[in-house]
C-alpha positions as CSV (number, residue, x, y, z in Angstrom):
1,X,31.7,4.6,8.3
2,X,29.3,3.5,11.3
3,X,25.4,2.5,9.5
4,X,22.8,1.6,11.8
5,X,19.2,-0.3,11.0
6,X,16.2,0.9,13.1
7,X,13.4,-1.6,13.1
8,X,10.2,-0.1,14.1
9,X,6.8,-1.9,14.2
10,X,2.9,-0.3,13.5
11,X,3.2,0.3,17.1
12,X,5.7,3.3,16.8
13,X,5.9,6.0,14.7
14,X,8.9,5.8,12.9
15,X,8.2,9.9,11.8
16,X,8.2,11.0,15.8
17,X,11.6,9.1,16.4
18,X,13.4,10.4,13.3
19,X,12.0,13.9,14.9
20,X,13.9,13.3,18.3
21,X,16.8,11.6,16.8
22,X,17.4,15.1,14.5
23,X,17.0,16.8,17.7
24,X,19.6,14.9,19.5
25,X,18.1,12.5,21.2
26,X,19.7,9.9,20.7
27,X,23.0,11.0,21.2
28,X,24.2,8.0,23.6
29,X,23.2,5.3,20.8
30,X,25.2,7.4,18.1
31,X,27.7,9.2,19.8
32,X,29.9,9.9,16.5
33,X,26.7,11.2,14.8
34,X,27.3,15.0,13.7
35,X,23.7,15.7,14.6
36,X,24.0,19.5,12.6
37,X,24.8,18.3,9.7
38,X,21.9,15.7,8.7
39,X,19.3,15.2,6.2
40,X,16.0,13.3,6.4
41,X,14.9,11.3,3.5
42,X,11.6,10.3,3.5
43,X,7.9,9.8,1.5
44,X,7.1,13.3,3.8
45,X,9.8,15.4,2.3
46,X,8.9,14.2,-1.3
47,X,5.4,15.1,-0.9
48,X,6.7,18.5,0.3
49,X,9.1,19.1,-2.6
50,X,6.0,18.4,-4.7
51,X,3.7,20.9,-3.2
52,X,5.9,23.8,-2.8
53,X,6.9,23.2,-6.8
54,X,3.3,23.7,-7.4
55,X,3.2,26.6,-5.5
56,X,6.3,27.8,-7.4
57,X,5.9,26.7,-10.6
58,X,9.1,25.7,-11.4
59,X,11.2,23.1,-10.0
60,X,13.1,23.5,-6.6
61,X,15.9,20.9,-7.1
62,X,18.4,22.4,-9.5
63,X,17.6,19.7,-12.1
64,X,19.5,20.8,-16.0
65,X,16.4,19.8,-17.6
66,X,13.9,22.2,-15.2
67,X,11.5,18.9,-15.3
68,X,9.1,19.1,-11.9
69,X,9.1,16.0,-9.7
70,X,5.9,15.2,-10.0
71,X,6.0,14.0,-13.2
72,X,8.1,11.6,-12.5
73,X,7.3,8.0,-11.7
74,X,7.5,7.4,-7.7
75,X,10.8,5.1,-8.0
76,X,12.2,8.5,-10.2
77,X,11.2,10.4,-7.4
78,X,13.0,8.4,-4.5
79,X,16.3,8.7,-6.7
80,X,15.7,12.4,-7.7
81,X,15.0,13.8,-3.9
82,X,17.9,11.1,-2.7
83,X,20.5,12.7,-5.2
84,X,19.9,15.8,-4.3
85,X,20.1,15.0,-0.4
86,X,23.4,13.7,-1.2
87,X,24.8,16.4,-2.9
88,X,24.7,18.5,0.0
89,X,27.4,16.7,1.6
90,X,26.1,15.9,4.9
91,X,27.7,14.2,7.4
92,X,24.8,11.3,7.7
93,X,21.7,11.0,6.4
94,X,18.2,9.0,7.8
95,X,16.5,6.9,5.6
96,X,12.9,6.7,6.7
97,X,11.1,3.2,4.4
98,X,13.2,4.1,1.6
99,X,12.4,0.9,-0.8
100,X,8.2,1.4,0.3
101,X,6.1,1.0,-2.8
102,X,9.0,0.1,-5.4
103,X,9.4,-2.4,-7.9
104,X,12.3,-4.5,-7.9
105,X,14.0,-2.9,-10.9
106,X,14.1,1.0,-8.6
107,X,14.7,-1.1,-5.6
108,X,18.1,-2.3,-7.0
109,X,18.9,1.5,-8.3
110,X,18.4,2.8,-4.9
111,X,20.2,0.0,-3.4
112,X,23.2,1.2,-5.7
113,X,23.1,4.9,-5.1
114,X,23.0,4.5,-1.3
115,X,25.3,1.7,-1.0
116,X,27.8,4.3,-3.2
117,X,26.9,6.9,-0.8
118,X,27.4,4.9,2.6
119,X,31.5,4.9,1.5
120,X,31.5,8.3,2.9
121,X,28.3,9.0,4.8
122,X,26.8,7.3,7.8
123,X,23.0,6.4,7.6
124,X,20.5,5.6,9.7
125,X,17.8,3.2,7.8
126,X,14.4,3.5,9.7
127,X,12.4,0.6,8.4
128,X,9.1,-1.2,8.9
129,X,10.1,-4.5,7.1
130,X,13.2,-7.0,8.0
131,X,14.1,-7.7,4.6
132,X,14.5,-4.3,4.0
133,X,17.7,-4.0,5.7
134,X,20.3,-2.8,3.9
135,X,22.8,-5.6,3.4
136,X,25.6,-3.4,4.4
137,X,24.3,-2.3,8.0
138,X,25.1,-5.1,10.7
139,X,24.5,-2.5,13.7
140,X,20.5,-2.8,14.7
141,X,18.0,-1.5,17.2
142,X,14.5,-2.3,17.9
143,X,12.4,0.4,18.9
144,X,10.1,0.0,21.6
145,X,6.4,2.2,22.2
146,X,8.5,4.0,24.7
147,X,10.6,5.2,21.9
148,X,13.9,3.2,23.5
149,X,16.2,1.7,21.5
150,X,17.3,-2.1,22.1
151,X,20.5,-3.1,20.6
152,X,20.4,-5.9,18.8
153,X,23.4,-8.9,19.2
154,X,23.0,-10.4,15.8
155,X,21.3,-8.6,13.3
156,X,21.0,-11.4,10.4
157,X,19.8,-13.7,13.0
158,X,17.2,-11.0,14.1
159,X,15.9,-10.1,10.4
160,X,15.4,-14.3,9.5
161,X,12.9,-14.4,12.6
162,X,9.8,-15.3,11.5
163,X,6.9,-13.2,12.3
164,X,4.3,-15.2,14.9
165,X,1.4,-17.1,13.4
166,X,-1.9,-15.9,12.9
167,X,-5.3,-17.8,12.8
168,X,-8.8,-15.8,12.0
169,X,-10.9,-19.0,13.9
170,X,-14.3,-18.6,13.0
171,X,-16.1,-18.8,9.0
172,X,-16.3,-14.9,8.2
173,X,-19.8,-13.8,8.8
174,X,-22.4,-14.5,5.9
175,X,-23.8,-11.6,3.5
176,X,-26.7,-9.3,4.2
177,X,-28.2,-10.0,1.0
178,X,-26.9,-11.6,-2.4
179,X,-26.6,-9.8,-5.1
180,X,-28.7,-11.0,-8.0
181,X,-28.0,-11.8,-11.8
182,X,-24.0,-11.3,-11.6
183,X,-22.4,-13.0,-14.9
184,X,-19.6,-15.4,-14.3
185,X,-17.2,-12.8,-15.8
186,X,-17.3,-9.8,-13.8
187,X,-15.0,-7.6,-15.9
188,X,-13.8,-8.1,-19.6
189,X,-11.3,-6.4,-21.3
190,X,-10.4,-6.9,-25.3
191,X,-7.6,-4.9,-26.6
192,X,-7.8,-2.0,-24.7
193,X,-5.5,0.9,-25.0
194,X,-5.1,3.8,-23.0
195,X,-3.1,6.8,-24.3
196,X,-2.7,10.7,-22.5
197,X,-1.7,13.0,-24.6
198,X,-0.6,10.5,-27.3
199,X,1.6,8.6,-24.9
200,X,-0.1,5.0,-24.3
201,X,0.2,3.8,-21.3
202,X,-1.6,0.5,-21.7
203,X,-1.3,-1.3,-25.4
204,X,-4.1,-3.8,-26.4
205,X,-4.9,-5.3,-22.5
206,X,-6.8,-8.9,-23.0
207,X,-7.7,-9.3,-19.4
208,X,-11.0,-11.7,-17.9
209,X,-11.8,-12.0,-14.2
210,X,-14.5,-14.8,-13.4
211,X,-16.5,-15.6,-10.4
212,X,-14.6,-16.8,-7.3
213,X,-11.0,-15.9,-8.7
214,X,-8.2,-14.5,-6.8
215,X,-6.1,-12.3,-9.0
216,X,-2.6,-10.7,-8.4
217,X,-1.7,-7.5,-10.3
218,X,1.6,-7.3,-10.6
219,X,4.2,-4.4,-12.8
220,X,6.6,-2.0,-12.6
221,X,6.5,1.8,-11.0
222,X,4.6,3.1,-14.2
223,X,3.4,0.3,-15.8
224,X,-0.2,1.6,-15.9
225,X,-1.7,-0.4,-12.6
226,X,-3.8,2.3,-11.3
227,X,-4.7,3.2,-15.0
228,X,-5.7,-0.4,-15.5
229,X,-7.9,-0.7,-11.7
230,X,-9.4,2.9,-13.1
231,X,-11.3,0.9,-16.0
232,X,-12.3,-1.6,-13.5
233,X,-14.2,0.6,-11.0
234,X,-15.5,2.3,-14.1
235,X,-13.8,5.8,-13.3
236,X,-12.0,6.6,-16.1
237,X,-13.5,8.5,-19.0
238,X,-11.0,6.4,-21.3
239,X,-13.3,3.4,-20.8
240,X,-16.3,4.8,-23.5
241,X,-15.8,3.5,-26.6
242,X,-13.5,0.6,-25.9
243,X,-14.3,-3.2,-25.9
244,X,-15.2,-2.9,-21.7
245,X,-17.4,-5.3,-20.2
246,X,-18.3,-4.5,-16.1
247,X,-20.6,-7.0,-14.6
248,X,-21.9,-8.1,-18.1
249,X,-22.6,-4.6,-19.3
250,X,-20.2,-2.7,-21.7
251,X,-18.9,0.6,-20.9
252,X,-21.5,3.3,-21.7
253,X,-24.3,1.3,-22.0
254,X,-26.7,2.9,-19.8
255,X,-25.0,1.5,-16.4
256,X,-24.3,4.3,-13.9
257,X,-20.8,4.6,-11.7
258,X,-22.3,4.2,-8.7
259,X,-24.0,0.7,-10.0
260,X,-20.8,-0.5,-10.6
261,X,-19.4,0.7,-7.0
262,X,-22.1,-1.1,-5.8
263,X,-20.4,-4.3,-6.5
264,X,-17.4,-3.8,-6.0
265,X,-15.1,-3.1,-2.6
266,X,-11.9,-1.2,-2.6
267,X,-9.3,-0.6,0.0
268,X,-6.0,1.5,-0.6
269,X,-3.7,2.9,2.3
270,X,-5.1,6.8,1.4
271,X,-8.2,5.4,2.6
272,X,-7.3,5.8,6.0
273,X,-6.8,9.6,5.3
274,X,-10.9,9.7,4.4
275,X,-11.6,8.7,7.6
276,X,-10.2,11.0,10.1
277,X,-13.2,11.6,12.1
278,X,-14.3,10.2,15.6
279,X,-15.9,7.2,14.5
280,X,-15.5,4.2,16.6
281,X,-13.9,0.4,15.4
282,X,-17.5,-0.8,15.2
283,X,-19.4,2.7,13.3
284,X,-16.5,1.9,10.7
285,X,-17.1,-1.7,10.3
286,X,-21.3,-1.0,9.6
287,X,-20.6,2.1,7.5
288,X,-19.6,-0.9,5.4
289,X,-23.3,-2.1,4.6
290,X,-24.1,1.8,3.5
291,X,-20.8,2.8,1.5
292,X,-20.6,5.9,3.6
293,X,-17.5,7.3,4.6
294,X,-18.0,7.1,8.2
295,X,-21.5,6.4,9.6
296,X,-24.0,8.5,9.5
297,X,-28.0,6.2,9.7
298,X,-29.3,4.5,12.3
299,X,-28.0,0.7,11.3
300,X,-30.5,-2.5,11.1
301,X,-30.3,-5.1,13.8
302,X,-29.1,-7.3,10.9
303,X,-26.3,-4.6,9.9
304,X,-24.9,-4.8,14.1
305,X,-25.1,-8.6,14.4
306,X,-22.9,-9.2,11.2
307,X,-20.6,-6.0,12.0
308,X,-20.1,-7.8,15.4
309,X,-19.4,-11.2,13.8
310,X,-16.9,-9.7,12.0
311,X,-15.0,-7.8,15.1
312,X,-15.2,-11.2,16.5
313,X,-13.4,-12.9,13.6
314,X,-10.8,-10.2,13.7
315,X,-10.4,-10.5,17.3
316,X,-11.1,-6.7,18.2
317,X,-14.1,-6.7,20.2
318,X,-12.7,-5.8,23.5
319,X,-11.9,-2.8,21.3
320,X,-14.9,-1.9,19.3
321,X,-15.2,1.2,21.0
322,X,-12.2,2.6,20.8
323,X,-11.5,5.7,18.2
324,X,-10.9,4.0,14.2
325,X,-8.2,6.8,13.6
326,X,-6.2,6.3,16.7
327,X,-5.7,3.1,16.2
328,X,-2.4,1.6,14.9
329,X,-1.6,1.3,10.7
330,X,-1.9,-2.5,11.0
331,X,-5.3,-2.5,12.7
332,X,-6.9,0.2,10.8
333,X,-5.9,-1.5,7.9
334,X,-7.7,-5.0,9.1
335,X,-10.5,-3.0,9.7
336,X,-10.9,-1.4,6.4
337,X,-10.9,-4.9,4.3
338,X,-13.7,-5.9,6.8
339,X,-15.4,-2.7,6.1
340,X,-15.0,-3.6,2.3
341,X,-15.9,-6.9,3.1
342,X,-18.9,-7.2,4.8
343,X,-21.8,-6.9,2.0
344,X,-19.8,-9.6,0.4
345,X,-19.3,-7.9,-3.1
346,X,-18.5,-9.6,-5.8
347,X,-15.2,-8.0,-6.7
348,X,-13.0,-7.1,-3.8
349,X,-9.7,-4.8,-5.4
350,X,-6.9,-4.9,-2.1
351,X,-5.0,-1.8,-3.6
352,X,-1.2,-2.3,-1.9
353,X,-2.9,-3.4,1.4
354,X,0.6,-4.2,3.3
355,X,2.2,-0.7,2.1
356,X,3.6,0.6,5.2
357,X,3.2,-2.3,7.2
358,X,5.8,-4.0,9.9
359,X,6.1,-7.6,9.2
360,X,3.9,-8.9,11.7
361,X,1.1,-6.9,10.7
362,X,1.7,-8.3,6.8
363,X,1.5,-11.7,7.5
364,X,-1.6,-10.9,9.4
365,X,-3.4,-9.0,6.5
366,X,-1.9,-11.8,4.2
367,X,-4.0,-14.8,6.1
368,X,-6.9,-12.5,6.0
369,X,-6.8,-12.6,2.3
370,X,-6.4,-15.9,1.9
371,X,-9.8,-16.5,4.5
372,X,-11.7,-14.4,2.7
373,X,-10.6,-16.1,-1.0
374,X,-11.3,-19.6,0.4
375,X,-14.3,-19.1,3.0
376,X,-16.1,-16.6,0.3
377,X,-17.5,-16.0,-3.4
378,X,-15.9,-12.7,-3.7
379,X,-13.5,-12.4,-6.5
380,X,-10.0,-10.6,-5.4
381,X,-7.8,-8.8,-7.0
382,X,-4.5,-7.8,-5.2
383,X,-2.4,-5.3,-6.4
384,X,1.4,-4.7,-5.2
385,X,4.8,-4.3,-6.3
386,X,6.3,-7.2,-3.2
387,X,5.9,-11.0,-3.8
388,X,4.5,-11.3,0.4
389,X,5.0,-15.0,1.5
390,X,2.1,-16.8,1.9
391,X,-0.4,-15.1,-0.3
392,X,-2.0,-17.2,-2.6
393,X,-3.3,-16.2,-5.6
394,X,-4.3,-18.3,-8.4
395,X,-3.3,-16.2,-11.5
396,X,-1.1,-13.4,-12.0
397,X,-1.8,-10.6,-14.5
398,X,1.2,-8.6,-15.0
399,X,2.1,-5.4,-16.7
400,X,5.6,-5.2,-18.9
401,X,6.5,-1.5,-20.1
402,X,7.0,-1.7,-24.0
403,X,8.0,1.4,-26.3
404,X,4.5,1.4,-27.1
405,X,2.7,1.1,-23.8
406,X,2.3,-1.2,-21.5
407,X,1.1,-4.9,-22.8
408,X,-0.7,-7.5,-20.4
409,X,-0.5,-10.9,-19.9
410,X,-1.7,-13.7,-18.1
411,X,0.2,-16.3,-15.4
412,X,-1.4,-19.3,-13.6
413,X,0.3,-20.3,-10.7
């Protein structure tokens, strides 16, 4: 069977090519493609299955035990929609970021249902990340913001390329103000559990983040990570009444949510979905100062010097006019830890900030972190299922599904 890898950067979208190639496109690059007998698998069509089950309310993919996909984990979900892609038989099949936001335990049990599958259909792996290859595939293509394909001579000499060096020159920008009477340990946790429905999710969590640490949050597809950063920002209902501390104060003690937001900045990748208006590189980087979602006051003088300092660091003033949401993935995302950043908080939670990122873009968010951990007294804590190279933490909290729940524990580096 012929396999082909398509490597894509921030500066395509992968989603628009896997549109033309279904269409036929592409029919010079894979001339012994049957182009009417395909299927697309991709984070799109899971989200789809999802929503149409909900309209339904029942499941759509002939499962024995009538289970919907959504309660699945989303590694169960990539093998679910994948298995039932393949039992239609087609003739190839794209693969659009199929190992995006896995652990390393689903990655290998994709890995072995597609590897099975490529004995007798071809596929077309769309990816964002060189490693990601599929060890099988030794035909490549680069595709280019034209949306032409480049053939590649020598594909493993092609993925072990590193990515181009990045250096953030100048200190990051000082704070606006300090923030006064902050403990040394921002967040305490002493056997806290976490069940729904009498199913615990987290078992007895011992977990202490000081002043000036940079965490890692590491576990498994289910493990109870966004649970555990729910207690943390003070969300979760399931925080009253257990042995929580949040910037000295214990859970239900008087403190408000939005006191707790106060010192703390958050960036996730559905962030960018919040901010779909016409707001400019710069309006994003002030609405920082004013936790608005989007800017919407008349900023200090204060507020535009130190936004502007910051566009400076990250090299995007020749650009700070230009529209936030029209902007590449790998910008936007540089953006919104800057945004995060720039009140200097003392807890800063980076919530899978390379998910869905090319490689060059990574190791550019990856420096970034490390700046800001070194050149600042705002405690990190990253949270992802990839060990990125480069990134340096200085302890690991990681989460191991038990019977029982999830259990915690601690790991210098």
């Amino acid at each position: 069977m012929n396999h082909y890898a398509i490597f894509c950067t921030n500066n395509t979208n992968a989603s628009l090519f896997i549109q033309k190639l279904h269409e036929g496109k592409y029919i010079n690059a894979f001339p012994s493609l049957n182009i009417n007998n395909a299927v697309v698998y991709s984070p799109a069509l899971i989200k789809e299955f999802i929503e149409e089950e909900a309209k339904r309310d029942y499941t759509i993919l002939n499962r024995a035990d009538k289970r919907m996909i959504r309660t699945f984990s989303s590694g169960e979900q990539k093998r679910i929609v994948l298995e039932y892609l393949l039992s239609k038989q087609p003739a190839y099949i794209i693969l659009d970021n199929p190992f995006d936001n896995l652990d390393l335990e689903h990655q290998k049990k994709l890995l072995e249902k597609i590897s099975e599958a490529a004995h007798t259909i071809s596929i077309i792996q769309v990816i964002y990340r060189k490693k990601d290859r599929l060890p099988f595939i030794t035909t490549g293509f680069q595709l280019c913001q034209d949306y032409q394909l480049i053939p590649i001579k020598n594909i493993d000499v092609f993925v072990d390329q590193p990515s181009p060096a990045v250096f953030f020159k100048p200190v990051i920008p000082g704070p606006i103000h300090t923030y006064n009477h902050i403990p040394d340990k921002l967040v305490q946790l002493h056997d806290v559990t976490i069940a729904y429905n009498e199913q615990v999710v987290l078992n007895k969590i011992n977990w202490i983040i000081q002043k000036n640490e940079f965490w890692q949050l590491k576990g498994a597809n289910g493990s109870g990570k966004t649970t555990l950063l729910t207690m943390i920002t003070g969300d979760s209902i399931k925080g009253y009444g257990q042995e929580l501390y949040l910037f000295g104060k214990k859970k239900g003690s008087g403190e408000s949510v939005w006191e707790i937001k106060d010192k703390i900045g958050y960036v996730t990748p559905a962030m960018t979905d919040l901010f779909n208006t016409r707001h400019t590189v710069e309006e994003m980087i002030v609405s920082g100062f004013y936790d608005s979602i989007g800017l919407y006051v008349i900023p200090s003088e204060i507020a535009l010097q130190l936004s502007n300092e910051w566009l400076e660091l990250l090299d995007m003033q020749p650009i700070k006019q230009k529209i936030f949401c029209q902007l590449p993935l790998g910008l936007q995302r540089k953006i919104l830890i800057a945004r995060a950043m720039v009140k200097h908080p003392p807890l800063l939670i980076l919530d899978e900030p390379a998910y869905g990122l090319d490689d060059e873009n990574t190791e550019m968010i990856v420096d970034l972190i490390n700046k800001l951990s070194k050149e600042s007294n705002t405690t990190i804590v990253y949270v992802s299922h990839r060990e990125e190279k480069n990134l340096q933490p200085q302890y690991v909290f990681e989460l191991a599904k038990t019977e029982n729940g999830s259990a915690g524990r601690v790991v210098q580096l």
